[in-house]
C-alpha positions in Angstrom: 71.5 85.6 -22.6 71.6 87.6 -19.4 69.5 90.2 -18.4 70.4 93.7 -16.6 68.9 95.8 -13.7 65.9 96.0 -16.0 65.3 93.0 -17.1 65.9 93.6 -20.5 67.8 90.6 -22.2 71.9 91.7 -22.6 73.5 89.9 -25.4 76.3 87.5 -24.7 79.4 88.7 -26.3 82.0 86.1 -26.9 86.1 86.4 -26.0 86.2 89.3 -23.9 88.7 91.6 -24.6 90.3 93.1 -27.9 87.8 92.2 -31.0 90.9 91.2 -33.1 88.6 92.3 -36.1 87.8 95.6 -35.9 91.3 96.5 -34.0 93.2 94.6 -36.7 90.7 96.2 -40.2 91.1 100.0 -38.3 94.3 100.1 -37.8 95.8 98.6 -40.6 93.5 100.7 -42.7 95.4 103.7 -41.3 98.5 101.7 -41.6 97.7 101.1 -45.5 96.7 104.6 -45.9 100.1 106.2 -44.3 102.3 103.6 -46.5 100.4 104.7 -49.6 101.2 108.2 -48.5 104.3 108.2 -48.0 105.0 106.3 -51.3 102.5 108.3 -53.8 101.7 110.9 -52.1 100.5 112.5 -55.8 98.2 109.4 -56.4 96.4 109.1 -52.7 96.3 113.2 -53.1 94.5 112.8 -56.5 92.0 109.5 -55.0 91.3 111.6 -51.6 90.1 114.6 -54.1 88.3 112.7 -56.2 86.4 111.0 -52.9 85.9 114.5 -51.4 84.2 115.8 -54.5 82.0 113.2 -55.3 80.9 112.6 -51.5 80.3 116.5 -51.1 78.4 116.1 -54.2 76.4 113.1 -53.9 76.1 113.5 -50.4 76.6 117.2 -49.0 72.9 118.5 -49.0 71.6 115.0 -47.2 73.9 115.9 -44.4 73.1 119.3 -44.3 69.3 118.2 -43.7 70.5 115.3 -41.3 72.4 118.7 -39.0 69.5 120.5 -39.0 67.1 117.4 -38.9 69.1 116.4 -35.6 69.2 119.8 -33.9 65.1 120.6 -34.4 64.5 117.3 -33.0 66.9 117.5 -30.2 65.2 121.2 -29.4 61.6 119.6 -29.5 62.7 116.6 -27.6 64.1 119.0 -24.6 61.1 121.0 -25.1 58.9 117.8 -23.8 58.0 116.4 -21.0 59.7 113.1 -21.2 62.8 115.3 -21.1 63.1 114.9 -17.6 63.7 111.4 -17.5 67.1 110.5 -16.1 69.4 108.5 -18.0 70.6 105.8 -16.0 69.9 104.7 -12.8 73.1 106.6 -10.6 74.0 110.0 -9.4 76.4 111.4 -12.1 79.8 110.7 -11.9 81.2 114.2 -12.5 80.3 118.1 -11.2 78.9 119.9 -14.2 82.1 121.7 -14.6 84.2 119.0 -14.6 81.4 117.2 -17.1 80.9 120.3 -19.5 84.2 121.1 -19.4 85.5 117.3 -20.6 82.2 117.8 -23.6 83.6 121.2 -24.7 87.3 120.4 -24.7 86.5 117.5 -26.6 84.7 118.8 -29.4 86.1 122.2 -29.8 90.1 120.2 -30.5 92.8 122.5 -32.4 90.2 123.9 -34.6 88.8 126.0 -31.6 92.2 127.9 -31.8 93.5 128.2 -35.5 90.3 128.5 -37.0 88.3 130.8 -34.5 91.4 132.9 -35.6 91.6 132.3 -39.2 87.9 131.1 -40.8 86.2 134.5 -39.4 88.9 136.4 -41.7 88.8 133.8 -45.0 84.7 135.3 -44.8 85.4 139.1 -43.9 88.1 139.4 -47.0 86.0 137.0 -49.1 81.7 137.2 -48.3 80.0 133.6 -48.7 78.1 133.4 -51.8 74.9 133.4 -50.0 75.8 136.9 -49.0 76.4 138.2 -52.4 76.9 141.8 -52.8 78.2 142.5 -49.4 81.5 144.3 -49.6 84.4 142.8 -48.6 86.0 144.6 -45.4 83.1 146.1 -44.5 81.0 146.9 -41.1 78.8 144.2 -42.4 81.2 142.1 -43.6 81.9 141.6 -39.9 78.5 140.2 -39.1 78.6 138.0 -42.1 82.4 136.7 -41.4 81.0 135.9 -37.8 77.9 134.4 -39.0 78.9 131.9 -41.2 81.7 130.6 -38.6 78.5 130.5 -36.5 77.4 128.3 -38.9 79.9 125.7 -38.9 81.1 125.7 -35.3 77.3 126.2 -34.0 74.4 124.7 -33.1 74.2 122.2 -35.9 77.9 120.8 -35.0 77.4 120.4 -31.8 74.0 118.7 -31.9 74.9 116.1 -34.8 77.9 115.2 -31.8 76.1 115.4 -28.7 72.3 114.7 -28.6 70.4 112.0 -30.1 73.0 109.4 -30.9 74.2 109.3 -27.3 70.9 109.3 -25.9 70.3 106.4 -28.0 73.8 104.8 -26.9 73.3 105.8 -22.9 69.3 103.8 -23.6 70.9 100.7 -25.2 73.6 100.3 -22.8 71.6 100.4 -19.6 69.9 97.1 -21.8 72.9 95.3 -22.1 74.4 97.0 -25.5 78.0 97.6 -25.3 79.6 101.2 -25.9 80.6 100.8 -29.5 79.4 102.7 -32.8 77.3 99.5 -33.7 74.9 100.2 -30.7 73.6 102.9 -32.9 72.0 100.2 -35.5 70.5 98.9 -31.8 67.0 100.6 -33.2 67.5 98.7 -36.1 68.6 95.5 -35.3 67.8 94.9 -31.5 70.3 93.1 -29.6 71.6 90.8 -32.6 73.6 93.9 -33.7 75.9 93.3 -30.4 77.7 89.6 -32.9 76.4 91.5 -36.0 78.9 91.2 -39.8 76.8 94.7 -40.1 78.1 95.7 -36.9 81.6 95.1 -37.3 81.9 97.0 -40.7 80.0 99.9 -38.4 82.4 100.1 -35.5 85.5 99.8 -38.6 84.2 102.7 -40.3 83.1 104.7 -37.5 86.8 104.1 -35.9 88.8 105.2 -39.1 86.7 108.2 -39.7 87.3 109.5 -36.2 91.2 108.6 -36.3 91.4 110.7 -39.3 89.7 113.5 -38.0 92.2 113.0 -35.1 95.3 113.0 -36.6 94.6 115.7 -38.9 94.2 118.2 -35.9 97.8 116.5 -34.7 99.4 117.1 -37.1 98.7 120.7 -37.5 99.4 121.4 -33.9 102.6 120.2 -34.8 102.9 122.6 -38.0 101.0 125.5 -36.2 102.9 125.2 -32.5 106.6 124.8 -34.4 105.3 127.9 -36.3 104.9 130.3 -33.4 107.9 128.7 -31.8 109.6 130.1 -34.6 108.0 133.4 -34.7 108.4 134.2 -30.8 111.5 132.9 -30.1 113.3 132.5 -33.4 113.5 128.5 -33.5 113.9 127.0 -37.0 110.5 125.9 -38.0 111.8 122.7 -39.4 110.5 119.1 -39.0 112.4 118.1 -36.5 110.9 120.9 -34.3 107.3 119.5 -35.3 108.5 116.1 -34.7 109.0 117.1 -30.9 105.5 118.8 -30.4 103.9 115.7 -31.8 105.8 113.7 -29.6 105.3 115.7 -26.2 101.6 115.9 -27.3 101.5 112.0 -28.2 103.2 111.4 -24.4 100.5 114.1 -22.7 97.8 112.1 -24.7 99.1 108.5 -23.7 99.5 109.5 -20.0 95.8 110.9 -19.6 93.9 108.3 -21.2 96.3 105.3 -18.9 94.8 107.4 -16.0 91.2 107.0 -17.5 88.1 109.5 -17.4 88.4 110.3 -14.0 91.7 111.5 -13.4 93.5 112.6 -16.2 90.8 113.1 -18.8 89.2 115.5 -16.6 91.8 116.8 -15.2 93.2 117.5 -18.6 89.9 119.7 -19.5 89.7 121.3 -16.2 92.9 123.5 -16.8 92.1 123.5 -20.2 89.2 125.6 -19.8 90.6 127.8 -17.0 93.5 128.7 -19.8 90.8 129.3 -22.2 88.8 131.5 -19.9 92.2 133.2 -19.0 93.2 134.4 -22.8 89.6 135.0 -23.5 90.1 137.9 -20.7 93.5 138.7 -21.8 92.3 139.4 -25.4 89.2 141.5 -24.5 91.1 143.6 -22.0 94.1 144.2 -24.4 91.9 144.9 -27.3 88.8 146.3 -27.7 86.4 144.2 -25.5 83.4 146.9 -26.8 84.0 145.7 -30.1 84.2 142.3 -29.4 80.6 142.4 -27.8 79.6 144.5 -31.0 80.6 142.1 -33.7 79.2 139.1 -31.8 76.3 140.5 -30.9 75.8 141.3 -34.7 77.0 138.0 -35.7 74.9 136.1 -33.7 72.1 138.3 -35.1 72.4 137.2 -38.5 73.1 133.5 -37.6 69.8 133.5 -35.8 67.7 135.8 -38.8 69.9 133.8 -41.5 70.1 130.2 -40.0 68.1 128.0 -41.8 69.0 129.5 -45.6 73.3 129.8 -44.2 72.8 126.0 -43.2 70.9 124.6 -45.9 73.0 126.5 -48.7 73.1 124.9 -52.1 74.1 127.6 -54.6 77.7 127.5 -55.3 78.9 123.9 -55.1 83.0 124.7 -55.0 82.2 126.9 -52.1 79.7 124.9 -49.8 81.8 121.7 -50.4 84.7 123.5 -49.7 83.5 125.2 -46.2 80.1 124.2 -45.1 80.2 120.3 -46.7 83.9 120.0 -45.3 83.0 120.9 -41.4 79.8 119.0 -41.5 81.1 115.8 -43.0 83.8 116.1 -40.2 81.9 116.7 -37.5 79.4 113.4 -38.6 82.8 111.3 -38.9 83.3 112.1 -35.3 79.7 111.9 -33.9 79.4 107.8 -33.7 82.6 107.6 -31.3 81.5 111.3 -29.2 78.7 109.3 -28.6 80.2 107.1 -26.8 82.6 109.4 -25.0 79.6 111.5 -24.0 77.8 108.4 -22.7 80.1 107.3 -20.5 80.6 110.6 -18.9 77.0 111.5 -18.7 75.4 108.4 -17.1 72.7 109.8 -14.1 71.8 113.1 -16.5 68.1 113.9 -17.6 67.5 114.0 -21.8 67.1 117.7 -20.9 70.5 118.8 -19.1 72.2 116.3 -21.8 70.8 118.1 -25.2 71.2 121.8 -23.1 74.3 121.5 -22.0 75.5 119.8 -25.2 73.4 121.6 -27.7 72.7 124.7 -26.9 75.0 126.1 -23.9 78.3 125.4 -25.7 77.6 126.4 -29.0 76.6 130.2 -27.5 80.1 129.5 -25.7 81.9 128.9 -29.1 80.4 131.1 -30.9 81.7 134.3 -28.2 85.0 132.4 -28.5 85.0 132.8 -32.1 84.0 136.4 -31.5 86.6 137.2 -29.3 89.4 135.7 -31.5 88.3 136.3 -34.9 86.8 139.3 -34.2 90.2 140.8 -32.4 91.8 139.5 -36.1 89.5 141.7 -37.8 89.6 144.3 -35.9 93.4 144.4 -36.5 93.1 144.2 -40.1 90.7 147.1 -40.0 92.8 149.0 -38.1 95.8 148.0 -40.6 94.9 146.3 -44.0 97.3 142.7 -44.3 98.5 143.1 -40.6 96.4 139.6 -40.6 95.6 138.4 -44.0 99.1 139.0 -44.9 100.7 136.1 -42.7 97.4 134.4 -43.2 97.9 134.4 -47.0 101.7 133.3 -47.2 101.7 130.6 -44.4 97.9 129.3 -43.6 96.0 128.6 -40.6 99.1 128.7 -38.0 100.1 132.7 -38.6 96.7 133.3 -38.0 96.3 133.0 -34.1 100.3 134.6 -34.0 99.3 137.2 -35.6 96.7 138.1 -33.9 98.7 138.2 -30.5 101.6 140.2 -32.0 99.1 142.7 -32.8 98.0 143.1 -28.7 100.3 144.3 -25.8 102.1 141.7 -24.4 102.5 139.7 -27.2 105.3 137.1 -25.9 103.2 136.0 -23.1 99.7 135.6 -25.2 101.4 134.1 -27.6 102.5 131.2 -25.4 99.9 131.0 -24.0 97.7 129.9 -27.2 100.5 127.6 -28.1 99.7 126.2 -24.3 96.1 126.0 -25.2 96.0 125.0 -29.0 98.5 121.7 -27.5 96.0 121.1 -24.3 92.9 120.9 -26.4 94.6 118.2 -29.2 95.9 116.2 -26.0 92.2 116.6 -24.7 90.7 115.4 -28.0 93.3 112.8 -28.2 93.0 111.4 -25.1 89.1 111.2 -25.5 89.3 109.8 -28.6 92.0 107.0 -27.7 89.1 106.2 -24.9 86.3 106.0 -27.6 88.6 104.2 -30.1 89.9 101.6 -27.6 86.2 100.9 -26.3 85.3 100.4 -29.9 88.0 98.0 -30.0 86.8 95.9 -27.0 84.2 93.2 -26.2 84.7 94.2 -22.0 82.8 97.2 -20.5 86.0 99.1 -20.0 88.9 99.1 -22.7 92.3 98.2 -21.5 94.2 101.2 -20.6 97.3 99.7 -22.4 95.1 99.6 -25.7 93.3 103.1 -25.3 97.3 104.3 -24.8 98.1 102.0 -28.2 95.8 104.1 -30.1 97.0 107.5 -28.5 100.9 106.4 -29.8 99.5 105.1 -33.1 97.6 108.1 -34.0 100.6 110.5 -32.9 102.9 108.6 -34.6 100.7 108.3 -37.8 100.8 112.6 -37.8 104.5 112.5 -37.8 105.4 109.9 -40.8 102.5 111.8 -42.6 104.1 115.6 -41.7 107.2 114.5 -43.1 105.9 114.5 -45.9 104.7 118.1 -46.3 101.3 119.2 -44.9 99.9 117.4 -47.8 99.6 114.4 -46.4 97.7 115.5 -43.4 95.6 117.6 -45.5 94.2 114.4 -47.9 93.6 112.7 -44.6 91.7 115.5 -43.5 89.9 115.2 -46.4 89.6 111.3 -46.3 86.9 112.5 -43.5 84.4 113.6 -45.2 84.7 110.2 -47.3 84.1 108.2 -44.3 81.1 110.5 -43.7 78.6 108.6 -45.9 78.5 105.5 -44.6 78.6 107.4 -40.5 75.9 109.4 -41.8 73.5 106.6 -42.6 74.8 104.6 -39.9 73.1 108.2 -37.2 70.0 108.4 -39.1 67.8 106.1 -36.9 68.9 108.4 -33.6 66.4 110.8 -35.3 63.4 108.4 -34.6 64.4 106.5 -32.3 65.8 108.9 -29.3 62.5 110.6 -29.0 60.8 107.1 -28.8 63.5 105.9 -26.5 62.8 109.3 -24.4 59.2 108.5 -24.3 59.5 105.5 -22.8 62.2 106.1 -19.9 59.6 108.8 -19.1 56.7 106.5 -19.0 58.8 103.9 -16.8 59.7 107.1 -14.4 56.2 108.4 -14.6 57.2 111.6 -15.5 55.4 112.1 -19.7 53.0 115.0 -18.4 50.3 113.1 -20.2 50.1 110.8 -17.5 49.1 111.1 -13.6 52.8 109.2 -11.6 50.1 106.7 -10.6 48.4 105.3 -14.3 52.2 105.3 -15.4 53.4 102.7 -12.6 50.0 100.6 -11.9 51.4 98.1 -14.1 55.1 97.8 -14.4 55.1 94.6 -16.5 53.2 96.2 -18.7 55.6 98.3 -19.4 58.4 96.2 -18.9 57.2 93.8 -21.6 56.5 96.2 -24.1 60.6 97.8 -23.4 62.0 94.1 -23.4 59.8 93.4 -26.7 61.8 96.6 -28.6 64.9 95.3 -27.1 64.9 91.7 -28.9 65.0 93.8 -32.2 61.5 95.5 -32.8 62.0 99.0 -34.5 62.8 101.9 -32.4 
């Protein structure tokens, strides 16, 4: 054993470098899963639907709880006075643009394009059961649509992948712990976790639940951007088209995560966000920024009056596993490995600025994106019934967003320029994700960049053998997420005890608990050095 600038005991890890287990089980369990694809597509469709069903149905109201569990404590926890204690002992790395930028780009992927467009217009034609008896198409069906994409994309979303469980990684790794999902067990198990069997299978499942979610989102970029190719310019929307978007996106992905967090990473979300902030403009001015402000104002309204009952819904079972279940089992398949992005980019933050500017500030941001492009798609289809459910019916999520743009003025150049940004938030997820996955693969505090750039070419070329076979493919993957879920969901419940606890006592080191004069709190720091290094050797956080 060593010990760290704390002197908490660090584990010893053995071979540094690639862990040859948990790189070999999660990728050839992609591997397996593409072969068996590609040969039965029928058969893997059928297992995937069956795993959905039963996970959304066994499992679907124990994650709702765990979103909302995580998001009140996160709130209460920034409400405190040990919210002011720093996490880690350094200035932060990053300026808070660059750092919120690289959380939001991150987080908000492809679906922050196709389905701020298209999910606000599935609930305005169609009202969520727990809205029955609003009409469809309605002045309140637009509060409603808004409301429940609110719901999904909101506060709850980005709590479950921002708060506790990488307060608890940033705590354990200034002890020693290493940046993989298994340092989430850390309250559990103490250090022993580190050359744990139990933390193995942990970082293996956490690893292929976030490479599904990844290469889902690829693979419809590829589907949606060959799409509006075709419907701007006229260029066959065939696979070979999709092929090349997957491959430029693969190389953009690659080429970012070799340069590492703080070149290309960053750099990557920097522009990303500019562009965002750009068609965001763009739409309001060449559509109806008053109405904009209108619907999300009356969204947000309801999401607020409405939050806890919209969250927690358990009425109709086809519908909540279908919406609700769906996002919130993907977004848990993703938390373990955000948690370790987040943590590495947020080292020398307080608990507070973490949980606000990962659980609160962005989801008010998403939430006015979702306005601004859903709500311009409703607007449309107000103004002229199936000029956006039309093209949304007969081809899915990618005629959503081109619709939407060949209802404005200058419809060419918006339209390119939500290809642009649909492509630079997949290659910013990708990227961020190859980082997280590689760093799960590793034993070394820093992942090779020619593994992280590995997983960036595995995952893209895993969305192109699995397009070629229809979207089917990359839908039962999609799908295979919310199957991973369970175990990642059990594997984030002790975050929900042990962050606060973890909080408290980084305050009580830093004096700073309220309950406590700066002098009583540091008149014996063995004291309170023992009782840290005592939790550390595997007493429950």
């Amino acid at each position: 054993m060593s010990t760290d600038s704390r002197g908490a005991a660090a584990p010893t890890v053995r071979g540094g470098g690639v862990d040859r287990v948990v790189t070999a089980t999660s990728a050839g369990s992609l591997l397996v899963f593409v072969a068996a694809a590609i040969a039965a597509p029928d058969t893997v469709g059928s297992w995937v639907t069956t795993g959905f069903t039963k996970s959304a149905e066994w499992f679907g109201f124990y994650w709702q709880v765990l979103m909302v569990a995580t998001f009140a404590v996160a709130l209460l926890l920034a409400a405190t006075p040990w919210a002011r204690a720093r996490l880690g002992d350094v200035k932060p790395e990053f300026s808070r643009f660059k750092w919120v930028a690289m959380i939001m780009c991150t987080l908000l992927a492809g679906g922050g394009v196709f389905w701020a467009a298209a999910e606000p217009m599935y609930h305005f034609l169609n009202a969520p059961p727990h809205f029955e008896g609003v009409e469809p198409g309605s002045a309140r069906a637009v509060d409603v649509a808004l409301a429940q994409s609110f719901v999904h994309w909101g506060f709850l979303a980005w709590a479950i992948l921002g708060s506790l469980a990488a307060i608890v990684m940033m705590y354990a790794a200034e002890r020693g712990m290493p940046l993989r999902p298994r340092t989430l067990l850390y309250p559990l198990l103490g250090s022993r976790v580190a050359t744990s069997p139990i933390g193995t299978v942990a970082d293996v499942v956490c690893i292929v639940a976030v490479v599904a979610g990844t290469v889902g989102p690829i693979g419809f970029l590829g589907l949606q951007v060959s799409y509006g190719l075709s419907s701007l310019f006229g260029i066959p929307d065939v696979y070979g088209v999709q092929l090349a978007v997957i491959a430029v996106l693969t190389a953009v992905a690659a080429v970012s995560v070799v340069s590492g967090v703080n070149r290309g990473i960053q750099l990557l979300s920097r522009v990303n966000v500019w562009l965002a902030l750009a068609l965001m403009v763009a739409v309001l001015v060449l559509g109806s920024a008053w109405y904009v402000v209108k619907a999300f104002v009356g969204g947000f309204g309801v999401y607020i009056t409405d939050f806890v009952d919209m969250s927690l819904y358990s009425g109709d079972s086809a519908w909540r596993s279908g919406w609700t279940v769906f996002f919130f089992g993907w977004f848990l398949g993703y938390a373990p490995l955000m948690a370790i992005f987040i943590a590495r980019i947020s080292r020398g933050r307080t608990v507070r600025d973490l949980i606000i500017s990962t659980s609160v500030l962005p989801p008010v941001a998403t939430c006015l994106w979702f306005s601004v492009l859903g709500g311009t798609g409703i607007m449309l289809e107000q103004r002229d019934p199936g000029e956006i459910s039309g093209p949304l019916g007969d081809a899915g999520l990618p005629a959503a967003v081109m619709a939407i743009t060949e209802g404005l003025p200058l419809s060419l150049l918006v339209g390119v320029g939500f290809l642009l940004l649909t492509i630079m938030f997949v290659a910013t997820t990708a990227d961020s994700m190859s980082y997280a996955v590689a760093q799960s693969c590793t034993t070394r505090d820093h992942a090779d960049p020619r593994l992280r750039a590995v997983w960036a070419v595995l995952m893209g070329a895993a969305a192109a053998v699995l397009i070629s076979i229809g979207d089917g493919g990359i839908t039962a993957l999609q799908s295979f997420i919310v199957v991973t879920a369970v175990p990642v969901g059990f594997i984030l419940l002790p975050s929900l005890v042990a962050a606060p606890v973890m909080v408290r006592r980084l305050a009580v080191e830093q004096g700073l608990t309220g309950w406590r004069t700066p002098h009583s709190s540091t008149t014996n720091p063995t004291t309170s050095t023992s009782a840290s290094h005592e939790a550390d050797e595997g007493a429950n956080a």
